[in-house]
C-alpha positions as CSV (number, residue, x, y, z in Angstrom):
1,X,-19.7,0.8,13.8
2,X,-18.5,-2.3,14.6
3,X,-19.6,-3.9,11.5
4,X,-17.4,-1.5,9.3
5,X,-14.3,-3.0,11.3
6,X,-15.4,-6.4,10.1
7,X,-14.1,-8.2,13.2
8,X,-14.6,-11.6,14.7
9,X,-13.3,-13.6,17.4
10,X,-12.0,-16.9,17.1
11,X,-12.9,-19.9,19.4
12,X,-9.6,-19.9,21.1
13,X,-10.7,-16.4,22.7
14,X,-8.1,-14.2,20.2
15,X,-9.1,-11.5,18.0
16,X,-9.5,-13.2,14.7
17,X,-10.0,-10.5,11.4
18,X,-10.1,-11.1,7.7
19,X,-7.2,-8.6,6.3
20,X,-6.6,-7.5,2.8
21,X,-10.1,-7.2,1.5
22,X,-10.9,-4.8,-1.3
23,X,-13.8,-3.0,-2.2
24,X,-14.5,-1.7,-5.4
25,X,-17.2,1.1,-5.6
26,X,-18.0,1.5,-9.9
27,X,-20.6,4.3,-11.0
28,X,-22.3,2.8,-14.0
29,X,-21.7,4.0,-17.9
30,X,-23.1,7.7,-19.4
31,X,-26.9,7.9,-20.1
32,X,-28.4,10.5,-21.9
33,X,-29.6,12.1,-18.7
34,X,-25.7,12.7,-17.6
35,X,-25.6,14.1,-20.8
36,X,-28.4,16.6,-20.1
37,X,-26.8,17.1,-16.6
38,X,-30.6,16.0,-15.4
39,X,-31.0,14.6,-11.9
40,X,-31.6,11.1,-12.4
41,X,-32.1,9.9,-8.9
42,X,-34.2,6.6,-8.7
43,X,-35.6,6.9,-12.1
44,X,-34.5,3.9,-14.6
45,X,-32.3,5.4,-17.5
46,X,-30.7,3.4,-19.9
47,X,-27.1,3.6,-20.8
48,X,-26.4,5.0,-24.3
49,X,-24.1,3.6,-26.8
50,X,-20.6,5.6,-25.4
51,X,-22.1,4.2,-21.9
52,X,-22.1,0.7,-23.0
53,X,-18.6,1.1,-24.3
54,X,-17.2,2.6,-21.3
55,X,-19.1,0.3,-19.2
56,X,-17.1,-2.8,-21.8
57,X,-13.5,-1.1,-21.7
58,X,-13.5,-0.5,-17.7
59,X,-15.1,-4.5,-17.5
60,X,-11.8,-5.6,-18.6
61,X,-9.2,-3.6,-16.7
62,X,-11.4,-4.3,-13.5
63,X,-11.4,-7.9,-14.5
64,X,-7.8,-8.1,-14.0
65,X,-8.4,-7.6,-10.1
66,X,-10.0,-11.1,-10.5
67,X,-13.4,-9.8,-7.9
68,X,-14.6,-12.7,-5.6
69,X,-18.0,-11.2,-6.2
70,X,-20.4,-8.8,-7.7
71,X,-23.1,-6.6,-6.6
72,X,-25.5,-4.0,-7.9
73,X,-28.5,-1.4,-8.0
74,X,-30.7,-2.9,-9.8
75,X,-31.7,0.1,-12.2
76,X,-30.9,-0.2,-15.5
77,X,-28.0,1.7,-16.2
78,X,-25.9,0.1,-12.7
79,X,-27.2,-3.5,-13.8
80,X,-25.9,-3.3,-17.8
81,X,-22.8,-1.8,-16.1
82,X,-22.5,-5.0,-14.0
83,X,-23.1,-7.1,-16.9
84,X,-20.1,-6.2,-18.6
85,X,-17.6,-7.0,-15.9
86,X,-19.6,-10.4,-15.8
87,X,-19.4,-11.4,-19.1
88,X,-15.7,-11.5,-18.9
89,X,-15.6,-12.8,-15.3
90,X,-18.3,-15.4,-15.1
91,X,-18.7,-14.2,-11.7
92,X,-22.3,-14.1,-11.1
93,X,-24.2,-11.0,-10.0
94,X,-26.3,-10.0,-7.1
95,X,-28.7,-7.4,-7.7
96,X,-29.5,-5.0,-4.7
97,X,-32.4,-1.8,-4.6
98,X,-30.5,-0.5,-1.2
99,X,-27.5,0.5,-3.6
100,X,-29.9,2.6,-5.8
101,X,-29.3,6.5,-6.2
102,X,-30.9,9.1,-3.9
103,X,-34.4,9.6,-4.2
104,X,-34.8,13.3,-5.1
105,X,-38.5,13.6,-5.4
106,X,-39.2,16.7,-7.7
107,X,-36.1,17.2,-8.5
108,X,-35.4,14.4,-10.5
109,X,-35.8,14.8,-14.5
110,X,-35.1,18.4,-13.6
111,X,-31.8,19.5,-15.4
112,X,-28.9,21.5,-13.1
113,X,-30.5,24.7,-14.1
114,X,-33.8,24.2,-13.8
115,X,-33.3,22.7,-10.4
116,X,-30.8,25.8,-8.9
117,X,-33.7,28.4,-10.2
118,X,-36.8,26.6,-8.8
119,X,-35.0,25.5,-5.8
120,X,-32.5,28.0,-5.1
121,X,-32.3,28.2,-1.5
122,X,-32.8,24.5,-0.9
123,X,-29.9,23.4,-3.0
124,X,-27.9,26.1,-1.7
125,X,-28.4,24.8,2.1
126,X,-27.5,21.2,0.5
127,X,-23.8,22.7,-0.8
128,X,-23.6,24.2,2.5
129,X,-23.5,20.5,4.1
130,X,-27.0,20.9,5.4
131,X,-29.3,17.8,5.8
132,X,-31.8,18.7,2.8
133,X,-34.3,16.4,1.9
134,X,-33.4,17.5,-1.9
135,X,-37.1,18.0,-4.3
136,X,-38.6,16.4,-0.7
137,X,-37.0,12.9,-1.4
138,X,-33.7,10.9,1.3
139,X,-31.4,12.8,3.1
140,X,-27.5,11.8,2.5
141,X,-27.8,9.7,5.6
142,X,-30.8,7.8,4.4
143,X,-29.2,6.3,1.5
144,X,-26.0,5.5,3.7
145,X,-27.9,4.1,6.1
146,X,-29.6,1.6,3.6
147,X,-26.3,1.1,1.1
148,X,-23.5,0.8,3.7
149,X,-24.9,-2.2,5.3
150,X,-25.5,-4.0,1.8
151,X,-21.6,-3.5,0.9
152,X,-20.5,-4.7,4.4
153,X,-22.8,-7.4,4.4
154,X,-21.0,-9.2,0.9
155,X,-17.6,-7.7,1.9
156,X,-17.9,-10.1,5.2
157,X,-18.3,-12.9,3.2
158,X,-14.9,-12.0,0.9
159,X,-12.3,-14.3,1.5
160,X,-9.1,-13.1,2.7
161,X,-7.0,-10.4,0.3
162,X,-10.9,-10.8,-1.6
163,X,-12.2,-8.5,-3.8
164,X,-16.3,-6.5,-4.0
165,X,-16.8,-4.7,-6.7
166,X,-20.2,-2.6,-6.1
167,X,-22.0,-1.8,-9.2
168,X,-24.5,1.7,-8.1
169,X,-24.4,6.0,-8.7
170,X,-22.2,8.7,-7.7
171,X,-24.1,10.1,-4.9
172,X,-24.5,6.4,-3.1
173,X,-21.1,5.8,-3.7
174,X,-20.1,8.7,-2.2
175,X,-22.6,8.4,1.1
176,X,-21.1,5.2,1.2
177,X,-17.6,5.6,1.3
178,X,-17.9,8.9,4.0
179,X,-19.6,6.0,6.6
180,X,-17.4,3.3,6.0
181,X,-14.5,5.8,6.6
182,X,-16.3,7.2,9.4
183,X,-16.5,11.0,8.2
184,X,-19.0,13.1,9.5
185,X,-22.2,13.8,7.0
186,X,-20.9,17.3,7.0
187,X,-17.8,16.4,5.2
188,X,-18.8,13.7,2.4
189,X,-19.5,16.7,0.0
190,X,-15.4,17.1,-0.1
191,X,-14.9,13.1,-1.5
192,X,-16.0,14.8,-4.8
193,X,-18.1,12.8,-7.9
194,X,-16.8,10.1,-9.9
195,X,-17.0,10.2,-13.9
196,X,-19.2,8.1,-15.7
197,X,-17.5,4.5,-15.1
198,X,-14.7,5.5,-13.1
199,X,-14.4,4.0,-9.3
200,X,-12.8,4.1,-6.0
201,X,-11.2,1.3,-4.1
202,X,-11.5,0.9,-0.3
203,X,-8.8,-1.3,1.6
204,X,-8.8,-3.2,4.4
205,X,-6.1,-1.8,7.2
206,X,-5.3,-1.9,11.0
207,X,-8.1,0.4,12.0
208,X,-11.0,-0.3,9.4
209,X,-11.3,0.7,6.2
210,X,-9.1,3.2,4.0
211,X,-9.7,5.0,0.7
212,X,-6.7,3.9,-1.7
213,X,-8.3,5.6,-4.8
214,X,-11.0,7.7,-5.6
215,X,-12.2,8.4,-9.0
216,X,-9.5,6.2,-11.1
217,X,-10.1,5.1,-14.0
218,X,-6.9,2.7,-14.5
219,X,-6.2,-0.1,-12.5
220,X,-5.0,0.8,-9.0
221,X,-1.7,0.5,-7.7
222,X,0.5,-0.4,-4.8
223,X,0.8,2.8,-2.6
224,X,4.9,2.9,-2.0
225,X,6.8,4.3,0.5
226,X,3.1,5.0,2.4
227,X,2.7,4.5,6.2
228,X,1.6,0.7,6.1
């Protein structure tokens, strides 16, 4: 836990902490699978043409944040989605498997349908908050436990008032936001999904990190009047 605090301590002996960093977590553009409602899970899928052009239109507003640095899943659809906010940045990207989506085993290429009338009882017991190893693949805490670290580990290196902006899927975005803020597994259900290309910005405050916005889609604004 310590490393989601971010602290340090300086060579005089005091407590010395970068404040004011950012994080930007960005789900990727539409793919046809989205479109299908088909669990894509690890599999590679493409954007499609609407994807690319969300993926283009949100590269720009979130260029205005002017990010310190870039990282993504390296699947296809994260990585083109990466690309965009690049080509108008020139901030170069790093490319990370940890912040894939969940493996879902059997259940992936399986549409919503088709997955709640094979695997009734198991997906039941995962909306119920249970720890399901969904189609026999990672349990929620898995993928925190291998995407968390990446986005602490290049939020670190921010400067301060720095922004990350993490390129990867709704379900490892959503894992990874319940660690860093510390919620029990139980509860990251309730953080809901994000829309195709839409984000959620984590702050830096007194006590470790905070969510300022959760499935925006314009750029994020001062919270007034809040208890800061």
């Amino acid at each position: 836990m310590n490393g989601i605090n971010g602290g340090g301590t300086a060579g005089d002996g005091r407590t010395s902490r970068k404040r004011g960093r950012r994080v930007v977590l960005w789900r990727h553009g539409q793919t046809a699978w989205n479109l299908e409602r088909r669990f894509q899970g690890s599999t590679d899928i493409e954007l499609t043409e609407d994807g690319v052009a969300q993926a283009r239109r949100s590269a720009r507003l979130l260029a205005s944040l002017k990010p310190d640095a870039i990282v993504a899943s390296d699947l296809k659809r994260a990585a083109a989605t990466a690309g965009e906010l690049a080509a108008v940045t020139g901030v170069d990207i790093s490319y990370d498997a940890a912040l894939r989506e969940t493996y879902a085993g059997v259940w992936q290429g399986l549409t919503h349908d088709e997955i709640v009338a094979q695997y009734g009882d198991q997906y039941a017991a995962w909306k119920r908050g249970e720890p399901v190893r969904r189609g026999g693949g990672e349990l929620e805490t898995e993928v925190a436990d291998r995407a968390a670290p990446v986005v602490l580990h290049h939020a670190d290196k921010l400067p301060d008032d720095g922004t990350l902006v993490v390129v990867s899927h709704g379900g490892t975005i959503r894992t990874t936001i319940g660690r860093l803020l510390g919620l029990e597994a139980h509860h990251w259900e309730s953080l809901g999904g994000l829309s195709n290309c839409c984000w959620s910005v984590l702050g830096e405050g007194a006590r470790g990190w905070r969510l300022l916005e959760h499935n925006a889609g314009t750029l994020p604004e001062p919270v007034l009047g809040d208890d800061t």
